[in-house]
N, CA, C and O of each residue as an XYZ file, in Angstrom:
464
protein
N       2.132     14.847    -12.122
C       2.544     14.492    -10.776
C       2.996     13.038    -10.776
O       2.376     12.212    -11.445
N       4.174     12.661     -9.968
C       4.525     11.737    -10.109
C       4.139     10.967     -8.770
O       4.094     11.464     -7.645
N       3.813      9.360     -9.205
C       2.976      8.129     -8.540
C       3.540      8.436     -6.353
O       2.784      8.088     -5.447
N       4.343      8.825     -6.208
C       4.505      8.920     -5.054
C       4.583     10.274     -4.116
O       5.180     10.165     -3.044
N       4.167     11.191     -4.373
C       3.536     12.066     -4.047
C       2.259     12.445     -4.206
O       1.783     13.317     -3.479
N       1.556     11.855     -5.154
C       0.370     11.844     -5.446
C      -0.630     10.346     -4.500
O      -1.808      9.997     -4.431
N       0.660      9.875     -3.946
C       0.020      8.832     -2.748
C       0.012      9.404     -1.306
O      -0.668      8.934     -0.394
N       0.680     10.261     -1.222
C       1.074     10.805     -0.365
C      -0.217     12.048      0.205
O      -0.791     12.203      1.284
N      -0.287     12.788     -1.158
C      -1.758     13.532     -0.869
C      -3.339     12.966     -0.797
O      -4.430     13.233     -0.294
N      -2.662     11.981     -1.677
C      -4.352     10.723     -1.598
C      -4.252     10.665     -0.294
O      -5.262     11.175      0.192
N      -3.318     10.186      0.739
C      -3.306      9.370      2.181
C      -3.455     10.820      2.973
O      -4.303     10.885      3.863
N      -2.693     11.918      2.683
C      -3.299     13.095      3.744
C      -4.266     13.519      3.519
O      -4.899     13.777      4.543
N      -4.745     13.743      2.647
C      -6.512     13.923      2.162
C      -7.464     13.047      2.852
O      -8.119     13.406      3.830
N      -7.534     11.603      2.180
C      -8.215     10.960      3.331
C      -8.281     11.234      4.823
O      -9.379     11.279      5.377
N      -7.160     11.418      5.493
C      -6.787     10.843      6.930
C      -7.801     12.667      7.306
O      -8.896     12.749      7.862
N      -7.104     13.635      6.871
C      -7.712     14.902      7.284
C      -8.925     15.185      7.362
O      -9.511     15.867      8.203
N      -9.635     14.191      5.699
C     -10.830     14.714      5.741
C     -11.796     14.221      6.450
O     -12.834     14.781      6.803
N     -11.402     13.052      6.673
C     -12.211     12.167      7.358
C     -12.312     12.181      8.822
O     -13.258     11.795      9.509
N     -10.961     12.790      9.272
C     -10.600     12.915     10.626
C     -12.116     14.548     11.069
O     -13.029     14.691     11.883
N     -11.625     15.210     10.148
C     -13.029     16.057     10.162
C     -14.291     16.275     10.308
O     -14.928     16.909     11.149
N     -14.720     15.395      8.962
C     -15.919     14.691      9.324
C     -16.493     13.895     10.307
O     -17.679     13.815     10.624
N     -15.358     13.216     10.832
C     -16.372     12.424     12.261
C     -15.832     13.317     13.392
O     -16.176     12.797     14.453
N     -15.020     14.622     13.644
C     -14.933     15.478     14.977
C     -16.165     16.386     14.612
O     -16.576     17.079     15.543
N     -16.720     16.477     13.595
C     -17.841     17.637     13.202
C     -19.332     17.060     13.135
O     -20.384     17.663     12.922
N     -19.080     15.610     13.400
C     -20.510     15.346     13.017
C     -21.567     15.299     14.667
O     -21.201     15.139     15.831
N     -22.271     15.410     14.360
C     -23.420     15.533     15.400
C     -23.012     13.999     16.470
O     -22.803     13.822     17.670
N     -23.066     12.889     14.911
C     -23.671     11.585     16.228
C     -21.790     11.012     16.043
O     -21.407      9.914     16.447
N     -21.208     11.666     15.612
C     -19.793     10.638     15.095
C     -19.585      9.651     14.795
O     -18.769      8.946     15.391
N     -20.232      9.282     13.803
C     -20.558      7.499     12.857
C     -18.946      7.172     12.743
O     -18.345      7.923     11.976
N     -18.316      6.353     13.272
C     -17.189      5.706     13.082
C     -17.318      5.233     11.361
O     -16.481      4.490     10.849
N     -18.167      5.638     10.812
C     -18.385      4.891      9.482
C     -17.595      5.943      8.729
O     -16.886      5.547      7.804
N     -17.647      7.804      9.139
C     -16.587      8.550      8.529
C     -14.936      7.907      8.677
O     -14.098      8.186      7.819
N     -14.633      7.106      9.756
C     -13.541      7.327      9.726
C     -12.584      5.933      8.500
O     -11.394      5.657      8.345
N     -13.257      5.654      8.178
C     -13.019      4.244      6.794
C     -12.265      4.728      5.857
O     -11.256      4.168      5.429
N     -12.911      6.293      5.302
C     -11.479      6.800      4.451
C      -9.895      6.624      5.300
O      -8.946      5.962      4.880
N      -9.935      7.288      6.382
C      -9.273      7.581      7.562
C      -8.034      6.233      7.278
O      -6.883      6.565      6.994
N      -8.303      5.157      7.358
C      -8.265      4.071      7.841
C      -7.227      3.829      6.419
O      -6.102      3.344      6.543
N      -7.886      4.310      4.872
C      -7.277      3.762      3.688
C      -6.324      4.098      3.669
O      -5.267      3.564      3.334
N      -6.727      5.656      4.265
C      -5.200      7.052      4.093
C      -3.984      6.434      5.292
O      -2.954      7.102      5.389
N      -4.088      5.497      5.952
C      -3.127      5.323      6.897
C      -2.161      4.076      6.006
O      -0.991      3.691      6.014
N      -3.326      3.768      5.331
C      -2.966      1.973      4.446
C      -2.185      2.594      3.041
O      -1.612      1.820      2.275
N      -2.219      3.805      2.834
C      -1.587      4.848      1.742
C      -0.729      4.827      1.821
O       0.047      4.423      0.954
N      -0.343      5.395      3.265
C       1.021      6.322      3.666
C       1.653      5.031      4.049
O       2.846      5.261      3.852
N       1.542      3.644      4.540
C       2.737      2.407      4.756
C       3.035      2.261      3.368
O       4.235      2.227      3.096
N       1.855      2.124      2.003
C       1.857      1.939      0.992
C       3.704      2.958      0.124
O       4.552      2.791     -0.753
N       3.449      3.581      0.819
C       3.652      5.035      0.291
C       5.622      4.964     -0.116
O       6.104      5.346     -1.182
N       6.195      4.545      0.728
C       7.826      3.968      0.394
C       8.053      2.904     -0.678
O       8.705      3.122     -1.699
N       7.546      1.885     -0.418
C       7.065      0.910     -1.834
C       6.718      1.804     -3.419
O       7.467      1.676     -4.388
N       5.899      2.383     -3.435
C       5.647      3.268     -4.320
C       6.804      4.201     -4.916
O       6.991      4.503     -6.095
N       7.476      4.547     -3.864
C       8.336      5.323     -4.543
C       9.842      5.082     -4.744
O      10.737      5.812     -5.170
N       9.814      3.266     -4.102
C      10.926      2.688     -4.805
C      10.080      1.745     -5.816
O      10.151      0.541     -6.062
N       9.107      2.969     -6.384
C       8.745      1.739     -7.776
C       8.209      0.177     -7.677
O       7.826     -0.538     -8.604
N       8.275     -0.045     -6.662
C       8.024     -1.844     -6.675
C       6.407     -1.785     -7.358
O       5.487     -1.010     -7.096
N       6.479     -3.036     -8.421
C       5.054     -3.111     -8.964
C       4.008     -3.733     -8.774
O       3.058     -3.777     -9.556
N       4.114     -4.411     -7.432
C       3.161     -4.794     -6.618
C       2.597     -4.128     -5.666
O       1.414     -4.164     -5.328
N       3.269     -3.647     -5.323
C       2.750     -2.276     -3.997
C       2.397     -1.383     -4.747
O       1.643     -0.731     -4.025
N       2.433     -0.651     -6.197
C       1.662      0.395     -6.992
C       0.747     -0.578     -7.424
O      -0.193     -0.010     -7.979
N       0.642     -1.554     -7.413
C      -0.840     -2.024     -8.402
C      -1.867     -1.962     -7.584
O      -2.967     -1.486     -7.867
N      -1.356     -2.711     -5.956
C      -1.688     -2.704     -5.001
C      -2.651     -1.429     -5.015
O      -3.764     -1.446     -5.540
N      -2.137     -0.412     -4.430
C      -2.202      0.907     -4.553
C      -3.113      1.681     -5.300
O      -3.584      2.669     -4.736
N      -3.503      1.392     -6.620
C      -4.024      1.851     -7.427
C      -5.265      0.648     -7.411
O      -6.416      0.998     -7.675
N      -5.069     -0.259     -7.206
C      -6.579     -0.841     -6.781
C      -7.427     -0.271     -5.918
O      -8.635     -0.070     -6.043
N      -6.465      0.055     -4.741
C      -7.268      0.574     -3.633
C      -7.869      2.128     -3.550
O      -8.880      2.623     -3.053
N      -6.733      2.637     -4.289
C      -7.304      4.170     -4.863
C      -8.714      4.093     -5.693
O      -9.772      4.716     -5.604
N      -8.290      3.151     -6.454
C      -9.965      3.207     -7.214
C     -10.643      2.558     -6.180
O     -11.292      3.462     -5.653
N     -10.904      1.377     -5.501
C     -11.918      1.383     -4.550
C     -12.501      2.269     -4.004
O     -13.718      2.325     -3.823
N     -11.374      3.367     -3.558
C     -12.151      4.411     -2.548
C     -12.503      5.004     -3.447
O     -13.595      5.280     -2.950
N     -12.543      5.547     -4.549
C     -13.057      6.316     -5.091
C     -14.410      5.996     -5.527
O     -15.172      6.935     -5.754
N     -14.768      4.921     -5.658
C     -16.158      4.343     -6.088
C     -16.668      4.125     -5.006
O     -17.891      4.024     -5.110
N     -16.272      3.996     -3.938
C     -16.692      3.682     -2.329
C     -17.464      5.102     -1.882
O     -18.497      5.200     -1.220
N     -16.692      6.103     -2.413
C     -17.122      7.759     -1.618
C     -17.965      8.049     -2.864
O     -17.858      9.221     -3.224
N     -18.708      7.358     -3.556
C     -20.149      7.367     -4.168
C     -21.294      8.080     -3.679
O     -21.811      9.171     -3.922
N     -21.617      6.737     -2.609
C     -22.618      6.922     -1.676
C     -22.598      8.031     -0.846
O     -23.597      8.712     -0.613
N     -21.221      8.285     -0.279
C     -21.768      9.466      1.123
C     -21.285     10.314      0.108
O     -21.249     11.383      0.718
N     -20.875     10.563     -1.077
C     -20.735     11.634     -2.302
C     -22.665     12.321     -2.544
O     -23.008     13.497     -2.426
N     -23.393     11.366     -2.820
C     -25.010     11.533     -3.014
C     -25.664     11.275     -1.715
O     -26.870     11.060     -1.833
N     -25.274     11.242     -0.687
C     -25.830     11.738      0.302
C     -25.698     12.903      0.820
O     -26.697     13.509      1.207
N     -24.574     13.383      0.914
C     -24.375     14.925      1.027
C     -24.709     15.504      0.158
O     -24.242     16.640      0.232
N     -25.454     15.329     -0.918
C     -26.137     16.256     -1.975
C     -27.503     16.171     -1.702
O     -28.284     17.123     -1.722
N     -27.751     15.101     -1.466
C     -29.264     14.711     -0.769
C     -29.378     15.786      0.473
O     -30.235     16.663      0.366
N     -28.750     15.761      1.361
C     -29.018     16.403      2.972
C     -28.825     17.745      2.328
O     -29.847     18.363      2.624
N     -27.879     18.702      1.438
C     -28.030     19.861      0.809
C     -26.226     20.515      2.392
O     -25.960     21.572      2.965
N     -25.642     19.231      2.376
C     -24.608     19.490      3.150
C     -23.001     20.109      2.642
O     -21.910     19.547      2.743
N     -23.271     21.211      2.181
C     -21.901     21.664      1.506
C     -20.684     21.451      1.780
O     -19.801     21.187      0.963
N     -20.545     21.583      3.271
C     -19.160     20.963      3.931
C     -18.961     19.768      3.352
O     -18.038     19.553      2.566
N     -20.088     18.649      3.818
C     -19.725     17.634      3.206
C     -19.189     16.693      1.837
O     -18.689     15.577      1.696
N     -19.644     17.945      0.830
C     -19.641     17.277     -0.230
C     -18.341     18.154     -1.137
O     -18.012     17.915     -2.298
N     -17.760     19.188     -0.244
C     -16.797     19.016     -0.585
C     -15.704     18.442      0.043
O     -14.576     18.429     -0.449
N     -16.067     17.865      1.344
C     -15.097     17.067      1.850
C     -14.539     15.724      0.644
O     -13.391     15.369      0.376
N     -15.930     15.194      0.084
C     -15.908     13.770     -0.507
C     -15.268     14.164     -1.870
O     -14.440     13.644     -2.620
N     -16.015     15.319     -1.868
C     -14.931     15.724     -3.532
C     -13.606     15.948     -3.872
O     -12.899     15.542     -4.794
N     -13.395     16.804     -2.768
C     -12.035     16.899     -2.631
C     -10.909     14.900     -2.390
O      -9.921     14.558     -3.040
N     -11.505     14.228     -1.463
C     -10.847     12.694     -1.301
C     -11.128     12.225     -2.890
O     -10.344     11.421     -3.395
N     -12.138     12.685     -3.583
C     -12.759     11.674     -4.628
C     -11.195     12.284     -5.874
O     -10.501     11.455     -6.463
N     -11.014     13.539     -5.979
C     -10.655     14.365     -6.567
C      -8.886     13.971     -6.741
O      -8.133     13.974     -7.715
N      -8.684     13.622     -5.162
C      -7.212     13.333     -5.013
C      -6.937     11.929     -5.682
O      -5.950     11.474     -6.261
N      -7.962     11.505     -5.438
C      -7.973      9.606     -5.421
C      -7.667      9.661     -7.354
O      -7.096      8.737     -7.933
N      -8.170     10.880     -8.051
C      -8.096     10.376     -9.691
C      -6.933     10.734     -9.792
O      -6.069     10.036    -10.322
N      -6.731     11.879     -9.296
C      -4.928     12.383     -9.277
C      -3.963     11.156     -9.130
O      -3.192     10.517     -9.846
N      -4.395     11.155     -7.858
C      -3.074      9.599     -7.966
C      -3.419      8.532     -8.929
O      -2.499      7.956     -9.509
N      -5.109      8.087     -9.244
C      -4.506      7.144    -10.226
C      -4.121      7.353    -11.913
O      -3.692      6.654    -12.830
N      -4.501      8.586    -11.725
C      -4.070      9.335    -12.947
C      -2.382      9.320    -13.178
O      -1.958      9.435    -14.328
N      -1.413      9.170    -12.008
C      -0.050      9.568    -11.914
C      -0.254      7.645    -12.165
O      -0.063      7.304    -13.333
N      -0.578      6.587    -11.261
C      -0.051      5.937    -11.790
C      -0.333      5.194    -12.548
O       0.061      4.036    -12.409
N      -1.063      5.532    -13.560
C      -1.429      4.952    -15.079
C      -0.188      5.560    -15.569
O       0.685      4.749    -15.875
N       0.106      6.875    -15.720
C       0.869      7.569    -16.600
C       2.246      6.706    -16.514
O       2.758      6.296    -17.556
N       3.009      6.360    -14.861
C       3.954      5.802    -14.656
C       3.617      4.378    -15.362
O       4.276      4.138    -16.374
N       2.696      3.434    -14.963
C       2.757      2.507    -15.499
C       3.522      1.931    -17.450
O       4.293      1.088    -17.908
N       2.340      3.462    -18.124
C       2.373      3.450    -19.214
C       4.058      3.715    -19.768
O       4.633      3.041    -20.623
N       4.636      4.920    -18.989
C       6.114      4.424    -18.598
C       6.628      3.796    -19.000
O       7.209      3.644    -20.074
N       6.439      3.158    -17.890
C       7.508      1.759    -17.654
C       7.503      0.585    -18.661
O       8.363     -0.188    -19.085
N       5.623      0.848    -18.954
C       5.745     -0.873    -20.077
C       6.734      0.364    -21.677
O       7.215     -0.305    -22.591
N       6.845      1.463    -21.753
C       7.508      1.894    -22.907
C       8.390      2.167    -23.181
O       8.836      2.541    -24.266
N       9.056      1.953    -21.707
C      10.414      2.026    -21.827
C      11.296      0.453    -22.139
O      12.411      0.252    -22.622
N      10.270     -0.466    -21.638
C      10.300     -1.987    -22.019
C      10.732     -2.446    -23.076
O      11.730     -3.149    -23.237
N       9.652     -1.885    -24.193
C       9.835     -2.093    -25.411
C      11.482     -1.763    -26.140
O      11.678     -1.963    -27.339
């Protein structure tokens, strides 16, 4: 998959899943909606990316891995509470988040080889 569509599902993944999680939750912790928030910071991200600029993908791929180490915690909390919805909500965001940075390592690796 290539680096800008694979930002594209990182940012609708977030925004959906998260949008979910806090219409489904009992007390609605504004604290679900933080993925929410990345996936919106994705999709501005998201034109940059796919005119290649290499500041807005590094950008990008920082922040992809943030969230992905970020959805840790409510990753082992929904295993803790025994909350299935939940934990495949986080898996699924955690899941997208390697996808994309999986696409843009691959692009990166690319680009520095086409350099040479």
């Amino acid at each position: 998959m290539k680096p800008y569509p694979a930002t594209l599902l990182n940012a609708i993944t977030l925004i959906v899943m998260s949008a979910w999680a806090y219409f489904t939750m009992e007390t609605g912790s504004t604290t679900a909606l933080i993925p929410m928030v990345f996936g919106l910071i994705f999709l501005l991200l998201a034109p940059g990316v796919k005119k290649e600029n290499k500041l807005v993908s590094h950008i990008a791929v920082a922040l992809t891995i943030l969230v992905i180490l970020s959805l840790y915690m409510p990753f082992k909390g929904a295993l803790d509470r025994g909350d299935n919805l939940a934990v495949f909500r986080v898996l699924l965001m955690i899941a997208t988040g390697v996808i994309a940075t999986m696409a843009y390592v691959k692009s990166f690796r690319q680009a520095r080889a086409g350099k040479s």
